[in-house]
N, C-alpha and C positions, 0 to 999 in steps of 0.2 A: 641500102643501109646495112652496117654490120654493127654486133654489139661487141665491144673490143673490152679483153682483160689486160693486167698491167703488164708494162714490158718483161719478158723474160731472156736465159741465153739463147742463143741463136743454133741452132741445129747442127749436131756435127756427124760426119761418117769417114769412115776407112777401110781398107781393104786390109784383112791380116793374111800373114802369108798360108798360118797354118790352118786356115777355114773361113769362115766371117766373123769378123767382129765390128760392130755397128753402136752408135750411140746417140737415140733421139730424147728429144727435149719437147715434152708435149705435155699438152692438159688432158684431164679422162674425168669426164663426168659418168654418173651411173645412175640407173633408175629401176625398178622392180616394177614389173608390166606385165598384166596378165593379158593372154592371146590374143582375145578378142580386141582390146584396146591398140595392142601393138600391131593388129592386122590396119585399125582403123588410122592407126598412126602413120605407117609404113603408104596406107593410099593417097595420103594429104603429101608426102614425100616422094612420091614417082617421079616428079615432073622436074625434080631437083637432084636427083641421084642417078648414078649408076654402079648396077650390082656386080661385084667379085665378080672375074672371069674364072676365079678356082671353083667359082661355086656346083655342085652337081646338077643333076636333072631335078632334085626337089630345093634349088635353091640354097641348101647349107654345102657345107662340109665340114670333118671330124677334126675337133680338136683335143688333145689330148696331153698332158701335163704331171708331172713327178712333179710334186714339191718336198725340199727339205726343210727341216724344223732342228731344233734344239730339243733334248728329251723332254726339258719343262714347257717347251713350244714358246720360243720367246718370241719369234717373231708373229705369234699368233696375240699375244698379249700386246704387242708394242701395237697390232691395228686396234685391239679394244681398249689398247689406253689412250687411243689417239697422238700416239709418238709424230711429232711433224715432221722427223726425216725416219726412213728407214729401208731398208734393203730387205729382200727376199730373190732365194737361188729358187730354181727350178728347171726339168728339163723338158723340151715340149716338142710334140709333133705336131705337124697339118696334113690332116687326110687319109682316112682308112691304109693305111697298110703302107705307110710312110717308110721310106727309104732311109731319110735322113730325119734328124732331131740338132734340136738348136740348145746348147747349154746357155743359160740365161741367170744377169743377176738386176732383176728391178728395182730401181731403186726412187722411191718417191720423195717431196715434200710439200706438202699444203696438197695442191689441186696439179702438180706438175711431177709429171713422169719421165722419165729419162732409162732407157733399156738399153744393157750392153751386153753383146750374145757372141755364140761361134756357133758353127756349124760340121759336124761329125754325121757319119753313119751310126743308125741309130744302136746297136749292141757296141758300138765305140764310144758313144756318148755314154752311154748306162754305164761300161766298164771303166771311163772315165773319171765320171763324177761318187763311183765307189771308191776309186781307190784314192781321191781327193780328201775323201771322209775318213779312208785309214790312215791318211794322212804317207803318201805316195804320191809326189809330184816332182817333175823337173822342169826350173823353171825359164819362161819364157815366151810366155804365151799371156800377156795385158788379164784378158778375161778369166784364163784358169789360175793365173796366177792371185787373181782377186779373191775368187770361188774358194782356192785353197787357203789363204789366210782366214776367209770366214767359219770356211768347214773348222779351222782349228781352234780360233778362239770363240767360236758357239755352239760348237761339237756338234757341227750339222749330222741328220742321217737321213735317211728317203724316209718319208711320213705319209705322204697319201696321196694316192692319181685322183685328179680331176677331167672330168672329160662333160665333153659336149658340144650340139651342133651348132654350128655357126651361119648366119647370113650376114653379108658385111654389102657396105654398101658406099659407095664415094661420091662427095661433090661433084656436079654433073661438068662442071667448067674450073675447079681445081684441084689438087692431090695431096693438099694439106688437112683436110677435113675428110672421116672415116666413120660411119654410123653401124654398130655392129648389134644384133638381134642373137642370144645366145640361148636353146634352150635345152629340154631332156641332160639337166644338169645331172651327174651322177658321180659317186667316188667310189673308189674302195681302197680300202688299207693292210688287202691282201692282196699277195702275186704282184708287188711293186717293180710289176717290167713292163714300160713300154713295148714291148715286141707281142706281148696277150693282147685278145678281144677287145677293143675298144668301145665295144657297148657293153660290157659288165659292168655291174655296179649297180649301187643303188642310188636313188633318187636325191639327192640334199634340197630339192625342191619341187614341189608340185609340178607335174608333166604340163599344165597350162600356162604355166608361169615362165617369163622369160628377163633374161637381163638385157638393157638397152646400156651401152655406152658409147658414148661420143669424143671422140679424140680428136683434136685439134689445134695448130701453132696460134696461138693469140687470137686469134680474131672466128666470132662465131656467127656466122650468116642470121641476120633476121628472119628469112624464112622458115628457118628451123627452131629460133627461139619463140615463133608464132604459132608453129607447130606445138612446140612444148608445151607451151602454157594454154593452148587452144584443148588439152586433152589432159590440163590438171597434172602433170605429171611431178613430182618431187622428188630432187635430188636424196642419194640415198649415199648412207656409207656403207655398202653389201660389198663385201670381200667372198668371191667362189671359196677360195684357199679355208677363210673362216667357218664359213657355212658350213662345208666339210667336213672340216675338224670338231664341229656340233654335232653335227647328225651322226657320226662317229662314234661319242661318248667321250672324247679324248679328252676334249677340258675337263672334266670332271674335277 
């Protein structure tokens, strides 16, 4: 038996010529989970899952993230105003000492997410999405081309790296369902270059604390929502990006 949400669009992807640009349509639930629980969570789940091949010898790997804001930080307001659609740019790596980075603009509404990225070498992606924000672009390119209409009418600028480890985990029998375990959350709001230390930073969350999300096309396996509720756990509306921008001072 599965527990199924209402129909939504159907998945699309593409190949662009100038790198990747990709665009899924998915659900993301999220939960705030402290270690001990999410270890006890993660054993009721073995028997159902298999783990990232990226993953290292402790199981995670580095993820690491530039997001852009507006100077009054709109897009930080529109998540605590609970805006039902909304977009956020950001540029992100995977894995210590990452080659490449993916320019990315997310864009949600209600409980569905839809991302549409490309793919550059990482000091090409940074010198990029700078000169996006000075507003230097030629166009041509779907996703940059999006990127730059937002940088202009929201006066995007780099705001603050988010980083942290990851273990991800997939449906044992399909590849529509993705169970990710995210912890040693940390930011900083200085040296905004992907190409620095990706364990600097400080903590936006307690070292025991971790984030659970769950990504999925329509349909959610019962054994997972037997798991859920078997260990109390309650849907949260926790944004990394936000947290962030708290433990920062920034909204002030």
């Amino acid at each position: 038996m599965s527990a199924s949400l209402p129909t939504k669009v159907a998945a699309r992807s593409g190949p662009d010529p100038a790198g990747v640009e990709l665009l899924f349509d998915r659900y993301e639930l999220k939960y705030l989970v402290h270690a001990k629980k999410a270890a006890a969570l993660l054993a009721d789940l073995e028997p159902y899952v298999k783990r990232d091949k990226n993953a290292g010898a402790d199981g995670y790997y580095k993820i690491t993230s530039l997001y852009l804001d507006s100077p009054e930080l709109a897009a930080y307001w529109e998540k605590l105003d609970g805006e039902k659609y909304r977009r956020k740019v950001r540029v992100r790596t995977y894995g210590a000492g990452a080659a490449d980075a993916f320019i990315e603009i997310k864009q949600r509404l209600n409980l569905g997410v839809a991302k549409r990225r490309m793919k550059l070498p990482v000091a090409a992606a940074e010198s990029t999405i700078r000169a996006l924000c000075a507003g230097r672009h030629e166009p041509g390119d779907a996703v940059l081309d999006e990127v730059y209409v937002l940088a202009k009418t929201e006066r995007l600028r780099p705001t603050v790296i988010v980083s942290y480890n990851r273990a991800a985990f997939f449906d044992a029998w399909r590849r529509d369902l993705r169970i990710t375990f995210d912890r040693n959350l940390k930011y900083r709001v200085h040296d905004l270059s992907l190409q620095g230390d990706p364990t600097r930073g400080r903590w936006f969350l307690p070292p025991d604390w971790c984030i659970l999300e769950v990504k999925f096309d329509r349909i959610l396996p019962s054994w997972l929502c037997t798991a859920l509720n078997r260990h109390d756990l309650k849907l949260e509306r926790i944004s990394k990006y936000c947290r962030a921008i708290e433990a920062a001072g920034l909204a002030r």
